[in-house]
FIKOLZA-1660 file (N, C-alpha, C; in steps of 0.1 Angstrom, whole numbers, plus 5000, padded with zeros to 4 digits):
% residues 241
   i   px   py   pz ch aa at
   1 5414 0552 9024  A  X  N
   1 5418 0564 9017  A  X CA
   1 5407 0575 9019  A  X  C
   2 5396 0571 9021  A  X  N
   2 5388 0583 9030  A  X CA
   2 5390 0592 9044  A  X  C
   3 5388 0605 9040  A  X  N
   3 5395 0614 9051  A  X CA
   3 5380 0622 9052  A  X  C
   4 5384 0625 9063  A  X  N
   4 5374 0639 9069  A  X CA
   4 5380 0657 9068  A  X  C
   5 5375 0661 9060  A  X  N
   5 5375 0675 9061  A  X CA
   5 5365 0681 9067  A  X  C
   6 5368 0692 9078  A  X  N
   6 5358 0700 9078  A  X CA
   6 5358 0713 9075  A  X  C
   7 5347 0717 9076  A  X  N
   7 5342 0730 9071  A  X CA
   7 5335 0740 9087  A  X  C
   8 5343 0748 9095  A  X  N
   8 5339 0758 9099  A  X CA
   8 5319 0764 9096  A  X  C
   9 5318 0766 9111  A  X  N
   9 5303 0773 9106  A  X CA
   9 5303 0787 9118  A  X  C
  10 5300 0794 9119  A  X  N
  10 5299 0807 9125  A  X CA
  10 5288 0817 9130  A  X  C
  11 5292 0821 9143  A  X  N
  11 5280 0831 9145  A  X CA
  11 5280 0843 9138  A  X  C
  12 5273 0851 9133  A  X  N
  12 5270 0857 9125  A  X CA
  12 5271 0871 9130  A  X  C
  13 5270 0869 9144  A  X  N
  13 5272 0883 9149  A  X CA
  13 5286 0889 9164  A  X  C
  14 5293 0875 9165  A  X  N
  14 5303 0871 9174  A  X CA
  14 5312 0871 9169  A  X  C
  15 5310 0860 9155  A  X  N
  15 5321 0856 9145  A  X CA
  15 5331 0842 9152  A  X  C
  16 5322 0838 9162  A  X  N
  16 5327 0828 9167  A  X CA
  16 5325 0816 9161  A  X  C
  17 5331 0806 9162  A  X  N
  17 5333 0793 9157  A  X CA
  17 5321 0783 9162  A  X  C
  18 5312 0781 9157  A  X  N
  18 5300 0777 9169  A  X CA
  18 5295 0757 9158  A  X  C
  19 5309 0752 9148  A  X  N
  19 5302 0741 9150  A  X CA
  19 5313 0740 9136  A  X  C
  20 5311 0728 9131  A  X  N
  20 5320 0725 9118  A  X CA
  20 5315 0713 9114  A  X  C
  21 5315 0713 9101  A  X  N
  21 5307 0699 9093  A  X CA
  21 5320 0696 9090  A  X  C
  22 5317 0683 9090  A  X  N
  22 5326 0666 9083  A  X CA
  22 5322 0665 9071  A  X  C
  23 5330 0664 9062  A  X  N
  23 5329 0664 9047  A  X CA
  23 5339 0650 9040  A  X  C
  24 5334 0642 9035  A  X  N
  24 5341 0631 9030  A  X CA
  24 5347 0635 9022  A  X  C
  25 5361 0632 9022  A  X  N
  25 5368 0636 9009  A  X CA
  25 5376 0619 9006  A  X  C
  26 5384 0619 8994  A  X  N
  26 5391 0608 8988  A  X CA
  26 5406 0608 8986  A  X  C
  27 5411 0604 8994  A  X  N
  27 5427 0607 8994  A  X CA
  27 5432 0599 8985  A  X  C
  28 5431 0598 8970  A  X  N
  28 5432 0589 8962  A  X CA
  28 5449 0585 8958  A  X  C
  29 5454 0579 8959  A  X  N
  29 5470 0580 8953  A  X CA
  29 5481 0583 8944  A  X  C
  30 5469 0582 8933  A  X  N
  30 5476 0590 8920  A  X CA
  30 5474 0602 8917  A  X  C
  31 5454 0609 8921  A  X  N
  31 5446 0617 8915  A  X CA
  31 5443 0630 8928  A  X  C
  32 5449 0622 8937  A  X  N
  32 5451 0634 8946  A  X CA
  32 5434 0635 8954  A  X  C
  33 5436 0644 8962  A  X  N
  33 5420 0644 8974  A  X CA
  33 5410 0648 8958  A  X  C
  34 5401 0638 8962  A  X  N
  34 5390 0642 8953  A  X CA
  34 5379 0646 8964  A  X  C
  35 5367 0650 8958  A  X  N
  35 5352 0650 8966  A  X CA
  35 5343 0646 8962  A  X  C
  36 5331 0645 8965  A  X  N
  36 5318 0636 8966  A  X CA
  36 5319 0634 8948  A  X  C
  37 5320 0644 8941  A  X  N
  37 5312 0642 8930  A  X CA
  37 5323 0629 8923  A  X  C
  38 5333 0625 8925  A  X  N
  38 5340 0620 8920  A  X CA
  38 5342 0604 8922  A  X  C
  39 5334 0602 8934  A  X  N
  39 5327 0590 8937  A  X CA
  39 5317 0585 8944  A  X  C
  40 5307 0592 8945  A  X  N
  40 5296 0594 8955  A  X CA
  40 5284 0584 8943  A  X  C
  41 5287 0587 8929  A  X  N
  41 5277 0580 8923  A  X CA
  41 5281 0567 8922  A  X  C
  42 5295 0564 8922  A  X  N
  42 5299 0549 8923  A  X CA
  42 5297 0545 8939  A  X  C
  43 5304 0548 8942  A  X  N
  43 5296 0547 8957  A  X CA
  43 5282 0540 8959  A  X  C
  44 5275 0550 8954  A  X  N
  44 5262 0544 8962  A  X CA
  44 5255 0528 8952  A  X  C
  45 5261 0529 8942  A  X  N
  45 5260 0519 8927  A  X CA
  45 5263 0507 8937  A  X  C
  46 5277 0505 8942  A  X  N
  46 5279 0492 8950  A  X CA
  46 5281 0492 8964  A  X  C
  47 5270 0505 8970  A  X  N
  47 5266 0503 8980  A  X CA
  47 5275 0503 8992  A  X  C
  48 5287 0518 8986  A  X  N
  48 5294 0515 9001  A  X CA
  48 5295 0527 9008  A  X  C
  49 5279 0537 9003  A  X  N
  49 5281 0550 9012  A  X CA
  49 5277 0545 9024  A  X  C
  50 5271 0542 9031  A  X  N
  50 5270 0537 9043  A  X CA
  50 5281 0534 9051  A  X  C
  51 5292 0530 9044  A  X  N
  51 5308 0520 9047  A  X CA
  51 5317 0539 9051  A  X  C
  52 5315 0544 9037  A  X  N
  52 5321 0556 9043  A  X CA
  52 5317 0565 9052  A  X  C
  53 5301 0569 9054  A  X  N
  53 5295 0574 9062  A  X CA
  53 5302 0567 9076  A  X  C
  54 5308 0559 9081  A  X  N
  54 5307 0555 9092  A  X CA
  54 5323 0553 9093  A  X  C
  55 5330 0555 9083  A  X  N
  55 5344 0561 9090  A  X CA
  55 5347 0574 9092  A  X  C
  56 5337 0587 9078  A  X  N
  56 5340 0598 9084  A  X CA
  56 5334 0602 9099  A  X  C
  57 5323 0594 9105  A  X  N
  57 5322 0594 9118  A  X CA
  57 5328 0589 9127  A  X  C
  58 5335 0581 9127  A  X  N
  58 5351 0578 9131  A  X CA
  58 5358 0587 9135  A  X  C
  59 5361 0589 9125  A  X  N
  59 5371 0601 9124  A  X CA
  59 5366 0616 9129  A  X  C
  60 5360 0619 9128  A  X  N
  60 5348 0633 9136  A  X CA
  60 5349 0629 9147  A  X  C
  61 5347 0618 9153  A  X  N
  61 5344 0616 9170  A  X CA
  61 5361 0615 9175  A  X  C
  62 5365 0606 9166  A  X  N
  62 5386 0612 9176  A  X CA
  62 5384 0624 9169  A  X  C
  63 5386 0632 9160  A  X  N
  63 5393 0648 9160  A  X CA
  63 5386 0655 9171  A  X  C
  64 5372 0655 9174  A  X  N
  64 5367 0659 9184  A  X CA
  64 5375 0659 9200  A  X  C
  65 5381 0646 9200  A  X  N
  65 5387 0642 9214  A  X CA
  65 5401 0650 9218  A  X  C
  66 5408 0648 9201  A  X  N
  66 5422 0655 9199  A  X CA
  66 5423 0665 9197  A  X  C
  67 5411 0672 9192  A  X  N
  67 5411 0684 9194  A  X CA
  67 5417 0691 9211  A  X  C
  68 5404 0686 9220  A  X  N
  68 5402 0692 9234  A  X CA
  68 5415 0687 9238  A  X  C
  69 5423 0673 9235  A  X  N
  69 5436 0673 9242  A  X CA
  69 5446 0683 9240  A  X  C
  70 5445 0690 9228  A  X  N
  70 5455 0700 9225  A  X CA
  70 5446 0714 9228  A  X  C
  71 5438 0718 9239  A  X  N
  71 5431 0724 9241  A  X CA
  71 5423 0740 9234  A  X  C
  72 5419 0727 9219  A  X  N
  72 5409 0733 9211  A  X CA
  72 5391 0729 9213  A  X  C
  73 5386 0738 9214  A  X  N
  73 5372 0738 9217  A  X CA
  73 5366 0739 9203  A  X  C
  74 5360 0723 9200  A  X  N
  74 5352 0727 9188  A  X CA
  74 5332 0724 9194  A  X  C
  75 5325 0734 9196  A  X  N
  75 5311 0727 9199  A  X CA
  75 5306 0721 9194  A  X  C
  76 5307 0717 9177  A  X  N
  76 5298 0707 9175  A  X CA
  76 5305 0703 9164  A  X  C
  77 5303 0689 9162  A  X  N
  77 5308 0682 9146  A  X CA
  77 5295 0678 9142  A  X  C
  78 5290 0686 9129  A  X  N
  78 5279 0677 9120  A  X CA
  78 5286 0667 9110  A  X  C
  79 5279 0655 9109  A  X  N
  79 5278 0648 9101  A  X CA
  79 5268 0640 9089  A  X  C
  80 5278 0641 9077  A  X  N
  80 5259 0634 9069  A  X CA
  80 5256 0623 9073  A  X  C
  81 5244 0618 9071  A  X  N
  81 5237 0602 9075  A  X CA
  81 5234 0599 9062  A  X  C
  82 5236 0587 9055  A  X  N
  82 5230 0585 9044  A  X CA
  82 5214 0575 9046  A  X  C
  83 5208 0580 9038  A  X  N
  83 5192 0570 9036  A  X CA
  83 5196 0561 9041  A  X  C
  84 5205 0553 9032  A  X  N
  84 5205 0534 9037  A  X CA
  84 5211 0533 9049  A  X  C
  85 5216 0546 9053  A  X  N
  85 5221 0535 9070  A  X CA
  85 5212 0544 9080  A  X  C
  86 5202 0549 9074  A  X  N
  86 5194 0558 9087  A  X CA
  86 5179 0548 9086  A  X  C
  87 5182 0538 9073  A  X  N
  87 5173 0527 9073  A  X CA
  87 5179 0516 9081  A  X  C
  88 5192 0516 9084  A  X  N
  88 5198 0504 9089  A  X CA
  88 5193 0499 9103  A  X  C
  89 5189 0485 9104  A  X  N
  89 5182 0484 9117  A  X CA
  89 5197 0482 9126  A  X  C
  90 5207 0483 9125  A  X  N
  90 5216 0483 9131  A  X CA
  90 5226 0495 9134  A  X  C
  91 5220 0502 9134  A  X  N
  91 5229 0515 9132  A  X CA
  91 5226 0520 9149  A  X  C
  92 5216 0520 9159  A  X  N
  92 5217 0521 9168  A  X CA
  92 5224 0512 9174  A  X  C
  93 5230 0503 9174  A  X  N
  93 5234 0493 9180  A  X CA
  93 5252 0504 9180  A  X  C
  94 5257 0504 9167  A  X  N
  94 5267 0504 9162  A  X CA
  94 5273 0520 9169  A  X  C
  95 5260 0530 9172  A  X  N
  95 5262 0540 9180  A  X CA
  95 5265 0540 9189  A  X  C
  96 5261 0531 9201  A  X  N
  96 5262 0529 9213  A  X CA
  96 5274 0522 9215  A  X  C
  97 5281 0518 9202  A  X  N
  97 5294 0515 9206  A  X CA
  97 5304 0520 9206  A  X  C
  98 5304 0533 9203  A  X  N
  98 5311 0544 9202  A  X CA
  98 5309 0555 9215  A  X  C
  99 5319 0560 9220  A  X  N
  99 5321 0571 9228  A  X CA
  99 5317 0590 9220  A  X  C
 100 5308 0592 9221  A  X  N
 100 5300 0603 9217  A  X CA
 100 5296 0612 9227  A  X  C
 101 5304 0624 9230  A  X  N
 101 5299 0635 9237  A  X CA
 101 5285 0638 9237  A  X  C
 102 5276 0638 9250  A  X  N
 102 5267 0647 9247  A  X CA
 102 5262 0661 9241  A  X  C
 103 5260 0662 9226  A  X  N
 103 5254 0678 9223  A  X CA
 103 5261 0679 9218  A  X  C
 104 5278 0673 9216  A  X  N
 104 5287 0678 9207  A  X CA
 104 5288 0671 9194  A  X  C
 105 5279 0662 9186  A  X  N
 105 5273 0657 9175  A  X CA
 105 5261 0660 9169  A  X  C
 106 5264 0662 9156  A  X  N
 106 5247 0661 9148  A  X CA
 106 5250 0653 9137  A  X  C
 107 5235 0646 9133  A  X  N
 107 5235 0644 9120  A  X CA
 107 5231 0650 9111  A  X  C
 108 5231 0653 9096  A  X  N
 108 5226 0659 9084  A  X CA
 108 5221 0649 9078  A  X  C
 109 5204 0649 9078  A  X  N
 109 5199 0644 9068  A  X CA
 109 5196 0653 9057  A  X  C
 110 5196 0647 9047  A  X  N
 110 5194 0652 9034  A  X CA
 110 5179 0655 9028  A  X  C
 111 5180 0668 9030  A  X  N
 111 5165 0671 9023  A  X CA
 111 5157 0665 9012  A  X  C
 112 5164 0661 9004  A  X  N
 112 5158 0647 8993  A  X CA
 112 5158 0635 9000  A  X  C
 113 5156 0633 9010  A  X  N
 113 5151 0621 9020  A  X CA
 113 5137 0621 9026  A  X  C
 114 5127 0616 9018  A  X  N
 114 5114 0614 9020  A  X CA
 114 5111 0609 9034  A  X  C
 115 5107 0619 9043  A  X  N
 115 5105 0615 9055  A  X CA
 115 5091 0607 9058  A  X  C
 116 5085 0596 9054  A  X  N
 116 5077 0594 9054  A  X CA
 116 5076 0583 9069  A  X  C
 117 5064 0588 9075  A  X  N
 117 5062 0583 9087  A  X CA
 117 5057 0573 9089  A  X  C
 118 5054 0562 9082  A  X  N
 118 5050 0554 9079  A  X CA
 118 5061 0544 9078  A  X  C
 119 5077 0549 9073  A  X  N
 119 5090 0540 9073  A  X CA
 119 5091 0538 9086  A  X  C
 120 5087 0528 9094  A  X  N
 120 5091 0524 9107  A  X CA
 120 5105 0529 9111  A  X  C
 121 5113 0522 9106  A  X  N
 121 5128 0517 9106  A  X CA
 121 5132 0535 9108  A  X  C
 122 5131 0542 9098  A  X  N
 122 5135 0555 9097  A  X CA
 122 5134 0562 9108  A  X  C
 123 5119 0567 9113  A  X  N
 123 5110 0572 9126  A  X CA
 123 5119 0567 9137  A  X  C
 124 5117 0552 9138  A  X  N
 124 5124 0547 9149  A  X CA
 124 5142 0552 9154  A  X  C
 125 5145 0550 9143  A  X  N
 125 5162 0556 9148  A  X CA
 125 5163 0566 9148  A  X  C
 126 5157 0575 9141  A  X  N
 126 5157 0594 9143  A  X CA
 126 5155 0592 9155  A  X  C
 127 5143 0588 9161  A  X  N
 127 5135 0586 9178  A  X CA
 127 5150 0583 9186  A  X  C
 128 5155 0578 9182  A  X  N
 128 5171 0569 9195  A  X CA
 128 5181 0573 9187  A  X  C
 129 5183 0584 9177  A  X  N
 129 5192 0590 9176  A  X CA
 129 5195 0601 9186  A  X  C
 130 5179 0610 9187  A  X  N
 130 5180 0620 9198  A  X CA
 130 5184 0615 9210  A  X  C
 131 5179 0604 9216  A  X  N
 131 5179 0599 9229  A  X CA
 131 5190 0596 9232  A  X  C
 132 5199 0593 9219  A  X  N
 132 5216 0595 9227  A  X CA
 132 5223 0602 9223  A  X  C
 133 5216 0619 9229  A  X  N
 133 5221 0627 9229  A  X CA
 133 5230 0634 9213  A  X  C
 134 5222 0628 9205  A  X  N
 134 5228 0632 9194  A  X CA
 134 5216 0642 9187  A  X  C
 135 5220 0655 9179  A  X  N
 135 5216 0663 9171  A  X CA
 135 5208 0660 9160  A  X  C
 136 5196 0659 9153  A  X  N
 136 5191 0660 9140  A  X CA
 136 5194 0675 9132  A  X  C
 137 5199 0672 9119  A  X  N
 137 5194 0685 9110  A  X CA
 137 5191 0682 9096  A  X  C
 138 5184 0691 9090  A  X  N
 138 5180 0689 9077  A  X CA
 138 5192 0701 9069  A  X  C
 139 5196 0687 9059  A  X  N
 139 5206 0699 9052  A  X CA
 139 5198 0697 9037  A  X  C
 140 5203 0709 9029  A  X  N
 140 5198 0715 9018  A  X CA
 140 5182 0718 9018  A  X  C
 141 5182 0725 9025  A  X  N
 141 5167 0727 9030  A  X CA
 141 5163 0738 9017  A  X  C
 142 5146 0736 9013  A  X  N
 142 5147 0743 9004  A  X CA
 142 5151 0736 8987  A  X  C
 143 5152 0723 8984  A  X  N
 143 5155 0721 8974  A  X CA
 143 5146 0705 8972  A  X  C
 144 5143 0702 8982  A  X  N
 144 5137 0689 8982  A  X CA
 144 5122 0687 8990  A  X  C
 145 5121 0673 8998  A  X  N
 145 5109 0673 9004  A  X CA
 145 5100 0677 9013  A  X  C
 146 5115 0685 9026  A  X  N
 146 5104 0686 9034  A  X CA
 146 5098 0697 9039  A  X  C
 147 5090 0698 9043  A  X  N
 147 5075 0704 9042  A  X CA
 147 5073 0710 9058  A  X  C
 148 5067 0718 9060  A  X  N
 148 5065 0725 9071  A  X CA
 148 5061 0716 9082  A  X  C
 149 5052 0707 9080  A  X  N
 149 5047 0693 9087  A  X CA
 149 5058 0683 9088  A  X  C
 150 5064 0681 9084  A  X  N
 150 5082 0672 9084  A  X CA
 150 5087 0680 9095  A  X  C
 151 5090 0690 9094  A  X  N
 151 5099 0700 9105  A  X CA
 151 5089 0699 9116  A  X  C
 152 5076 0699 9117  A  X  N
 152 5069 0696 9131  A  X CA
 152 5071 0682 9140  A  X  C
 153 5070 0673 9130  A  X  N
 153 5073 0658 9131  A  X CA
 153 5087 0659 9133  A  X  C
 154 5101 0659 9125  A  X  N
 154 5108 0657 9129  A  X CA
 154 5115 0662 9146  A  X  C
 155 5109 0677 9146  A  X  N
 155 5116 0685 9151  A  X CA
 155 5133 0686 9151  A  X  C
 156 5138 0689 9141  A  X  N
 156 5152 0685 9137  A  X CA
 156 5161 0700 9153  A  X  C
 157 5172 0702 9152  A  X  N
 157 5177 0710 9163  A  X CA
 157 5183 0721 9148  A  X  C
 158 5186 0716 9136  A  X  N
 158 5188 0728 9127  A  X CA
 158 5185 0729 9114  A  X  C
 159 5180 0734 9105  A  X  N
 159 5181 0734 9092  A  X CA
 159 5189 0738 9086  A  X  C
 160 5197 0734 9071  A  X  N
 160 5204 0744 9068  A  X CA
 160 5198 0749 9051  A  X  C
 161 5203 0763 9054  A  X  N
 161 5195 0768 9033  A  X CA
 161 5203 0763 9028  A  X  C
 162 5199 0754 9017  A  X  N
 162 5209 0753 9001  A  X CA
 162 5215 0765 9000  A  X  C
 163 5225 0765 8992  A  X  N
 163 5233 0772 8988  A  X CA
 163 5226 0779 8970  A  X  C
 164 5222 0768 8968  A  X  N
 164 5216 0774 8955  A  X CA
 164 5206 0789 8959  A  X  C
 165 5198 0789 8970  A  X  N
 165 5192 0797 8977  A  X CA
 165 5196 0811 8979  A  X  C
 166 5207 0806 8986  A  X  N
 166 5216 0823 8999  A  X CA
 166 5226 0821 8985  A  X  C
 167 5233 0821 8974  A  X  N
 167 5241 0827 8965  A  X CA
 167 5230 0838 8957  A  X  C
 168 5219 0837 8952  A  X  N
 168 5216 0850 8944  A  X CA
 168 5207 0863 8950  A  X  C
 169 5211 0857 8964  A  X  N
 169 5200 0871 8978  A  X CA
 169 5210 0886 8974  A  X  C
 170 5221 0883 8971  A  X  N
 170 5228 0897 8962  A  X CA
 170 5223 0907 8956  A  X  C
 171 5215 0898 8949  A  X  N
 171 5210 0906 8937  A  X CA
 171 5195 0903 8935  A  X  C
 172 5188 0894 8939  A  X  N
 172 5175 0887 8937  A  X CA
 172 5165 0891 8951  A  X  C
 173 5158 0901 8951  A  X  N
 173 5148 0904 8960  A  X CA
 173 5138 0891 8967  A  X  C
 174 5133 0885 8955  A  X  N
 174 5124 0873 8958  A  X CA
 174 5131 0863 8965  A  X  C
 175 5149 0860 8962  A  X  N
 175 5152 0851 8969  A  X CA
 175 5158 0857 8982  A  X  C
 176 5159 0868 8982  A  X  N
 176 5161 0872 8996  A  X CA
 176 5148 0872 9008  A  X  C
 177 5138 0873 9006  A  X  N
 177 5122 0872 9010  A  X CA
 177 5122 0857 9014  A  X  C
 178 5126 0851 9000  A  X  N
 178 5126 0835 9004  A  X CA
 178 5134 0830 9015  A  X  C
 179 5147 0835 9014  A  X  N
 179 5160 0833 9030  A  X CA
 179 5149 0835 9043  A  X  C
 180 5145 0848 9040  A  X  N
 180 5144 0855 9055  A  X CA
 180 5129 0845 9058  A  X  C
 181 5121 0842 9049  A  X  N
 181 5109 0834 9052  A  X CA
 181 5113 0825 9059  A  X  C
 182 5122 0814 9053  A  X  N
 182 5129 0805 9059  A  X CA
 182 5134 0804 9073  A  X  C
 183 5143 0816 9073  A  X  N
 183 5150 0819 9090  A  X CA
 183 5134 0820 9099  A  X  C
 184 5130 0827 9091  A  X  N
 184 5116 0833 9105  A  X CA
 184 5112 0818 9104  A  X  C
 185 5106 0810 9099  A  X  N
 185 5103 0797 9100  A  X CA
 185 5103 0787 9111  A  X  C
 186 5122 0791 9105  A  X  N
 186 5128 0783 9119  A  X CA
 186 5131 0788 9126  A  X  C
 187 5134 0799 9133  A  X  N
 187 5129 0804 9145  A  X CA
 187 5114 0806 9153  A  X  C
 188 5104 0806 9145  A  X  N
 188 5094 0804 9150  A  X CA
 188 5093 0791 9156  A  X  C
 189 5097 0783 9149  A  X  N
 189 5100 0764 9159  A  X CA
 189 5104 0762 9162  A  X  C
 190 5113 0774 9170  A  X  N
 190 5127 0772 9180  A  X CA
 190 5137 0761 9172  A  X  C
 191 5141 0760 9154  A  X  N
 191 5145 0755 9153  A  X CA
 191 5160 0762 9146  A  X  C
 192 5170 0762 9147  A  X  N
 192 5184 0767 9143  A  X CA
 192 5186 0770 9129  A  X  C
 193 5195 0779 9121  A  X  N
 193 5189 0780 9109  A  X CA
 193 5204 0786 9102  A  X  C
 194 5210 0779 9098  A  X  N
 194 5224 0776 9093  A  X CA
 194 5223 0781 9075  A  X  C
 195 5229 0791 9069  A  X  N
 195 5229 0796 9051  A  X CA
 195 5245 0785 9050  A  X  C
 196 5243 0782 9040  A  X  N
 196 5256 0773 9034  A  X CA
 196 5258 0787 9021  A  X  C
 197 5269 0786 9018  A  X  N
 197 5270 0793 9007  A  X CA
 197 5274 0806 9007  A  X  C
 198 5276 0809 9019  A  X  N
 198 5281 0824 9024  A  X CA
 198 5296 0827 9015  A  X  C
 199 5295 0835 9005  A  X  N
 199 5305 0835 8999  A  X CA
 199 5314 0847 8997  A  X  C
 200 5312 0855 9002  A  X  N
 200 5310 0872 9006  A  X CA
 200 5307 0876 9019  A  X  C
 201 5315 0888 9019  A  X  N
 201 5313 0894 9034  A  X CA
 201 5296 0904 9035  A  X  C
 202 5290 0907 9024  A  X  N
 202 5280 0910 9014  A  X CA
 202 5267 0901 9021  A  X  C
 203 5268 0886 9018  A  X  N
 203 5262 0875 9022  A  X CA
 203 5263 0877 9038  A  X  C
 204 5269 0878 9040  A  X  N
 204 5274 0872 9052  A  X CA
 204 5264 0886 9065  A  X  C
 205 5271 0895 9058  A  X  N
 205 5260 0912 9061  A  X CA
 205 5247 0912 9064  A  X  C
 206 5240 0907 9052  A  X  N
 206 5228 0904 9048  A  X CA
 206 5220 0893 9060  A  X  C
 207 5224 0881 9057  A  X  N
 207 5221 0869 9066  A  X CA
 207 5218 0873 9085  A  X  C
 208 5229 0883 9087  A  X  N
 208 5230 0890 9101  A  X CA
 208 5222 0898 9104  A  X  C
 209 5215 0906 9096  A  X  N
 209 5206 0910 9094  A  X CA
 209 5192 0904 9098  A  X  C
 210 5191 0896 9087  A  X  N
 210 5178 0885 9088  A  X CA
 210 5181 0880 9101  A  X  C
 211 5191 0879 9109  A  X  N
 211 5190 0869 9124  A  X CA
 211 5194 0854 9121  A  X  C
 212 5200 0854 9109  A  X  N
 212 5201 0837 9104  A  X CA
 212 5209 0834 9120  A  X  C
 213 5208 0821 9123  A  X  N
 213 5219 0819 9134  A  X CA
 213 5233 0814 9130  A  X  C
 214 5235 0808 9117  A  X  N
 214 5250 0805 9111  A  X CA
 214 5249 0806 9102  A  X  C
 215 5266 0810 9099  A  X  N
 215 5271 0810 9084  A  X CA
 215 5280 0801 9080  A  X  C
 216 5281 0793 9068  A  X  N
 216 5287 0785 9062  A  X CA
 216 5298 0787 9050  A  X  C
 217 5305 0792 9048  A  X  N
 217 5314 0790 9031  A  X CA
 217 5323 0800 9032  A  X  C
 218 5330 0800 9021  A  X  N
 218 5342 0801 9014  A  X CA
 218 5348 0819 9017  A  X  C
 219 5333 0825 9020  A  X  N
 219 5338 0833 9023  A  X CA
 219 5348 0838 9040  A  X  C
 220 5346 0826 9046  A  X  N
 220 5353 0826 9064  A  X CA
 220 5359 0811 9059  A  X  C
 221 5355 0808 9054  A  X  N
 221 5367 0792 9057  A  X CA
 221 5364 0780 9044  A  X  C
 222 5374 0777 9041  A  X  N
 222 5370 0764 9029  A  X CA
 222 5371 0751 9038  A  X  C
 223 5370 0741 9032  A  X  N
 223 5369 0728 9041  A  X CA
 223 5380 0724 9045  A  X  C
 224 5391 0722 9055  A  X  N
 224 5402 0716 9055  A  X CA
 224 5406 0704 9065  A  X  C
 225 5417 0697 9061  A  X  N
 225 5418 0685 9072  A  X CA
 225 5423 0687 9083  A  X  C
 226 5417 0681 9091  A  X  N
 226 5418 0682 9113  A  X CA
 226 5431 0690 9117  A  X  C
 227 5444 0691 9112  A  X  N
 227 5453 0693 9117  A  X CA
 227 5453 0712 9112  A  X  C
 228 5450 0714 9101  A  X  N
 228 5446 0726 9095  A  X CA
 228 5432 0737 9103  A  X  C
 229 5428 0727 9102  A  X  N
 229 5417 0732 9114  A  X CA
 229 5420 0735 9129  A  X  C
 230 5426 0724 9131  A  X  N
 230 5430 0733 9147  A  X CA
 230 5445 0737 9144  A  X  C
 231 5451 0747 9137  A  X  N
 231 5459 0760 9137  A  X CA
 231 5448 0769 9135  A  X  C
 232 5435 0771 9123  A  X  N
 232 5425 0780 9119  A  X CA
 232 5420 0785 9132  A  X  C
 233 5417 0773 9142  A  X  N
 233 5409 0779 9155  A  X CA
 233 5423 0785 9164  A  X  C
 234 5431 0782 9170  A  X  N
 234 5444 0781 9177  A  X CA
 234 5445 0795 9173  A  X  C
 235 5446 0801 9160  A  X  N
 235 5452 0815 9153  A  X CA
 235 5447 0822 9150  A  X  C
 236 5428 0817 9155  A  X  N
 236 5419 0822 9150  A  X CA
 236 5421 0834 9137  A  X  C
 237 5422 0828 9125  A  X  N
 237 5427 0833 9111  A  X CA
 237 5414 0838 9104  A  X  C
 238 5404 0837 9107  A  X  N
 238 5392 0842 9101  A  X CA
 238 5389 0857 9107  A  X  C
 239 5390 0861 9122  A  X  N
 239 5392 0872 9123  A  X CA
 239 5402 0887 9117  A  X  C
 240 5415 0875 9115  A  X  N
 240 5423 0885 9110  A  X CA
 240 5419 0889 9099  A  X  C
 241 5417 0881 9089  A  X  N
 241 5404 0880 9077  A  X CA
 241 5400 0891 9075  A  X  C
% end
């Protein structure tokens, strides 16, 4: 009963379609598509975010395929990784048994993921996640642990800002200084720099401005399931927008 939605991400100054996150949703039977909040804490209680983590990557890697057979071009699918299976000493194994485009995958670790380098297990498969051609990024950047020294060590390919962040650059000078810090950041380390939260064409202005390289949210696209998604690209409907 887990499905994949995704969520569109965009160039900021093309308006092109330059990648889309995999979002777990709950196709429940009675209660209709739920999202994370609705079982993400039961979930991880008996221990089966790792179980879903690895069908919404499933399912990311065929839409990816079905996509190009009905000749939609999507460049990249991110996906989240959770702690326990980026601890899993089995999780490379489980990669390599899967058919994975080069460059057209990333992962999203979670900013509240203590990168400490000292976790063998962790280090190591980040190390051989790159090596098969798959993407690192730090999502909700800005809300958690890591530190300008993490982004040197990791070298992730993107960061993305929390949303708590890029929603009050509207109106909030300090948090707009804070965005643009951030973008110059990661461009200084040649690293990618994605706002989640873009909820306004206002946002969206702004961000283009700063040189962010993508925009995320509600204002160009809500999250929707694979078949919805390739009519949005097919009809390209954000432009008309």
């Amino acid at each position: 009963e887990f499905v994949a939605y995704f969520q569109p991400q965009f160039c900021p100054s093309s308006l092109d379609i330059i990648g889309v996150e995999a979002l777990a949703r709950w196709d429940h039977p009675t209660k209709g598509l739920l999202g994370p909040h609705a079982f993400l804490k039961t979930a991880e209680d008996i221990n089966v975010v790792a179980a879903i983590d690895q069908k919404i990557l499933e399912q990311a890697l065929f839409q990816i395929y079905r996509w190009e057979a009905n000749g939609i071009y999507v460049p990249k699918v991110s996906v989240n990784l959770s702690y326990p299976r980026l601890r899993d000493e089995g999780l490379i194994a489980r990669l390599e048994e899967l058919s994975i485009p080069e460059g057209r995958l990333s992962f999203e670790l979670l900013e509240s993921i203590s990168f400490d380098e000292n976790d063998v297990t962790v280090m190591s498969n980040i190390r051989r996640i790159k090596e098969l051609g798959i993407d690192i990024e730090i999502d909700d950047f800005g809300t958690g642990y890591a530190s300008i020294l993490s982004l040197l060590k990791l070298t992730p390919r993107r960061l993305k800002i929390d949303r708590q962040l890029v929603l009050p650059i509207l109106s909030s000078p300090a948090e707009r200084r804070l965005v643009a810090s951030i973008i110059d950041i990661g461009t200084s380390l040649g690293i990618e720099v994605i706002a989640e939260g873009v909820e306004t064409l206002e946002h969206a202005r702004i961000l283009k401005e700063m040189e962010c390289h993508g925009l995320q949210g509600y204002a160009f696209a809500r999250p929707m399931n694979a078949n919805d998604l390739a009519t949005f690209v097919f009809e390209r409907r954000w432009r008309a927008a």
